[in-house]
N, C-alpha and C positions, 0 to 999 in steps of 0.2 A: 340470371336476371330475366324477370317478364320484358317483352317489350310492349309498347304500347301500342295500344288498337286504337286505329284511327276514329272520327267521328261519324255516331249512326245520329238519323234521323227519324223524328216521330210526328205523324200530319206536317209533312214538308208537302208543297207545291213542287210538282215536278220540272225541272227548269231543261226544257229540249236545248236551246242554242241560245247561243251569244254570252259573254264575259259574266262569269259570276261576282257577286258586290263584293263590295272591299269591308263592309260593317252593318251590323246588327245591332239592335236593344237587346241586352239582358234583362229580364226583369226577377230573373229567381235562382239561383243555384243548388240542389238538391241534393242531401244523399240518401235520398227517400222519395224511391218510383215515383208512390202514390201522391205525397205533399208536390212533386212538381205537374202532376195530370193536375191537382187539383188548382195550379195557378193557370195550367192550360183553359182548362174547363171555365174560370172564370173570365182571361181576356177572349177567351171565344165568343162568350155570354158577352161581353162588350165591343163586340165587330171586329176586335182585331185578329188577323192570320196572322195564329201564332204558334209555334213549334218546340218539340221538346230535341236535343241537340245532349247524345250519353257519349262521353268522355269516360276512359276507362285508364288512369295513369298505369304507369310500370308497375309500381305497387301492388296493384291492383284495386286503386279505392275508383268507386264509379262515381261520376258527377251528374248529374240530368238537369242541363241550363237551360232554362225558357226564354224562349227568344220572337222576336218579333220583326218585321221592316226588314228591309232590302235598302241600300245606299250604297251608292258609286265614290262617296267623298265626303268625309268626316265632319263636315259643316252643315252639312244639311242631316247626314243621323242627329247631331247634337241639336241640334232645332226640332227634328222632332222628337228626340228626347225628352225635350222641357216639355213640349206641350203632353206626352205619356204622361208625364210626372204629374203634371197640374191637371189633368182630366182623372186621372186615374188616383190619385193619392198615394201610391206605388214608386219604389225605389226603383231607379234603371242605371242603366251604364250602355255607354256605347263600347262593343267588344268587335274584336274584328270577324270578318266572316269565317264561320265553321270551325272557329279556334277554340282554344281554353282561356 
């Protein structure tokens, strides 16, 4: 049985010191590189820093989530959730940090 490999990151801001957040927006799930660069490439085009996050299960099937925001406490990712939603016309989810 594969194990799984943990999560890599793609155009991640490099974070030196202090407590990494507890949740992120999803805004895409992939299992196709190129269809998730291309949801990067668009919330780039709209100011958001935003990153691709490859998940690789036992299996071996790979996932490429795009992900967005940084939050310390899950009331304030879902707040700015809505407003992703309503700015953007895009489906989100608040996932936790660096998870599947």
């Amino acid at each position: 049985m594969a194990q799984s490999r943990g999560p890599e990151m793609e155009n991640s801001d490099a974070r030196s010191s202090g407590p990494d957040p507890e949740y992120e927006i999803q805004t895409g799930a992939f299992k196709v590189q190129e269809n998730a660069r291309d949801r990067l490439n668009k919330l780039q085009a709209l100011g958001y820093d935003a990153r691709i996050l490859t998940l690789t299960h036992p299996e071996e099937v790979t996932w490429y989530l795009v992900r967005t925001g940084t939050f310390f406490d899950r009331k304030t990712a879902e707040q700015a959730m809505a407003q992703f939603v309503k700015k953007t016309g895009m489906k989100a989810y608040v996932r936790a940090w660096n998870q599947f």
